[in-house]
C-alpha positions as CSV (number, residue, x, y, z in Angstrom):
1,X,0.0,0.0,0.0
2,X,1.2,3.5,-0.9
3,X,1.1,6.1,1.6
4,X,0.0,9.4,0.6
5,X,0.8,12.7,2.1
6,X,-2.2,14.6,3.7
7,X,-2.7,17.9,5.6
8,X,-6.3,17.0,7.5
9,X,-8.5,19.9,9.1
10,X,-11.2,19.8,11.3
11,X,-13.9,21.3,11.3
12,X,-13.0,22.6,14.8
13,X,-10.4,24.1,13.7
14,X,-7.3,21.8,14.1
15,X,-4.9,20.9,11.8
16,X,-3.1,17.7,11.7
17,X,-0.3,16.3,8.9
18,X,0.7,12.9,7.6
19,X,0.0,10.1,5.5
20,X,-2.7,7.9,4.9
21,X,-3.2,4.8,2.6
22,X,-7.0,3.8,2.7
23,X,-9.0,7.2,2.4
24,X,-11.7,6.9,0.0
25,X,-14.6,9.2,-0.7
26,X,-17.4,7.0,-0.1
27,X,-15.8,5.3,3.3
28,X,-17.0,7.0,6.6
29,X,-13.6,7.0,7.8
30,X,-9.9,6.5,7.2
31,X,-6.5,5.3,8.8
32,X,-4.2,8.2,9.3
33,X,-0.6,7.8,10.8
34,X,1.1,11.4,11.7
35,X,3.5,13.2,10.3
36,X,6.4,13.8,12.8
37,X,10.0,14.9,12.5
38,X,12.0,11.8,12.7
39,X,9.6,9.2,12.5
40,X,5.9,8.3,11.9
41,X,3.3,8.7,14.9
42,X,0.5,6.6,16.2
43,X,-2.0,5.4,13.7
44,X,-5.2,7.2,14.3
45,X,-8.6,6.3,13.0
46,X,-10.1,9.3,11.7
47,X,-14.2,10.0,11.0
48,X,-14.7,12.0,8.0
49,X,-18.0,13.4,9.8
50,X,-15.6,15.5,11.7
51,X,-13.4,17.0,9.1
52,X,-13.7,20.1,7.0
53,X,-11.3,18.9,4.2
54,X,-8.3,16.9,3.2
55,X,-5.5,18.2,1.4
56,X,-3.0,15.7,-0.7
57,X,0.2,18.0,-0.8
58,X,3.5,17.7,-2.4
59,X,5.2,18.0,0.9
60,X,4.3,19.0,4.3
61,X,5.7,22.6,4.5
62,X,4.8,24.4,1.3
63,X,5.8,27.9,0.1
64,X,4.8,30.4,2.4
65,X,5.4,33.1,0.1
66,X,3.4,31.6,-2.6
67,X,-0.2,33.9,-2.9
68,X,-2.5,30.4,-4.3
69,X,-4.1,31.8,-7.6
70,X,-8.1,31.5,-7.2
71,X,-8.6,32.3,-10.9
72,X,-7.9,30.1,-14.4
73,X,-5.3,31.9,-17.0
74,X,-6.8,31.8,-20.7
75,X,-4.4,29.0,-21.6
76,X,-4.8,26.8,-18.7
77,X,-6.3,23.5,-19.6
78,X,-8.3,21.6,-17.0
79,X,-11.2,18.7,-16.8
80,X,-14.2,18.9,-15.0
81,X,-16.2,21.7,-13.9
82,X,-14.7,25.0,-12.2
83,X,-16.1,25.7,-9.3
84,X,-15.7,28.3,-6.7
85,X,-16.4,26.6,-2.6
86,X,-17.1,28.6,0.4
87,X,-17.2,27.0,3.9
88,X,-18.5,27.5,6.4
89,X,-15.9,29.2,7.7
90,X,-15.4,31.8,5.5
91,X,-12.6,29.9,4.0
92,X,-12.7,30.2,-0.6
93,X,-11.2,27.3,-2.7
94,X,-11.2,27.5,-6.3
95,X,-10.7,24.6,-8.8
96,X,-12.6,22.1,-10.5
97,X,-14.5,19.0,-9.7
98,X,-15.7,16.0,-11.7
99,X,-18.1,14.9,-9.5
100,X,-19.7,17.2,-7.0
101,X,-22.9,16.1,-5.9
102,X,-24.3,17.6,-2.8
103,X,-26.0,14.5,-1.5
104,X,-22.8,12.8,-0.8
105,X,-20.2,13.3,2.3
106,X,-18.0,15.2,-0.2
107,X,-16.0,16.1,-3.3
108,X,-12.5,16.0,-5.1
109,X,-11.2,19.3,-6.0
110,X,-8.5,19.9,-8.2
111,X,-7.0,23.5,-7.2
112,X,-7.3,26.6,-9.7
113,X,-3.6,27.0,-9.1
114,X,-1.4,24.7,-11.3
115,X,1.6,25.8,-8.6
116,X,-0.3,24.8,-5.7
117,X,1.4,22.9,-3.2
118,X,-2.0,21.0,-2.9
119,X,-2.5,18.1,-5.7
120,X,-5.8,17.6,-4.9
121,X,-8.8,18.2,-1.8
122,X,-11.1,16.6,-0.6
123,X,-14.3,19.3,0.9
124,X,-16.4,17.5,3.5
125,X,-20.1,18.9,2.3
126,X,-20.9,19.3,5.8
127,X,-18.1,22.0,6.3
128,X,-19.6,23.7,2.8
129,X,-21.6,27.0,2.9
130,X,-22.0,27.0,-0.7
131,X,-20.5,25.6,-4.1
132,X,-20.8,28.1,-7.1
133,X,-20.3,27.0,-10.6
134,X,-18.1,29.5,-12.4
């Protein structure tokens, strides 16, 4: 099994990183195992139900500096439909989605930003104030 690097958020607020290697979208939870310096932490069992999103990153610390693009250039190509989600929050993510359905416990996102340091997120529709289509 391949373990994939996430950054999860709650919908309380916290923020945990590390890597998983069973998270599917239509599974109620996930086996999570975090990231620490040196070595790999504790497996956790972790509810979807409780999260706001999950972010698959490149690598754990990003760019600070980078300012994430919410807007398509002219020549970008994509698949899917762009869309613009607001949570609950207040928190705006822009990319595009192949299958965002309302009814389900969430949706893949690809970000607007082809230099984002997130590959793809998952939004928890429970954490969602509202999806626009752009």
């Amino acid at each position: 099994m391949e373990l994939v690097k996430v950054v999860v958020r709650y919908s309380d607020g916290r923020v945990i990183k590390g890597y998983t290697y069973d998270f599917f979208p239509n599974k109620a939870q996930f086996h999570f195992h975090q990231f620490e310096a040196e070595r790999m932490g504790e497996g956790l069992e972790i509810q979807v139900k409780d999260l706001k999103s999950i972010f698959f990153v490149k690598d754990f610390e990003g760019d600070s500096s980078h300012d994430e693009q919410k807007e398509f250039s002219a020549a970008q190509k994509y698949q899917g439909r762009k869309v613009e989600v607001q949570f609950a929050d207040g928190e705006v993510l822009t990319g595009t989605t192949m299958g965002y359905a309302p009814d389900r416990a969430g949706f893949f996102l690809a970000p607007a930003d082809p230099l984002s340091n997130n590959v793809r997120v998952f939004v928890v529709n429970a954490a969602v104030r509202q999806v626009r289509t752009l």
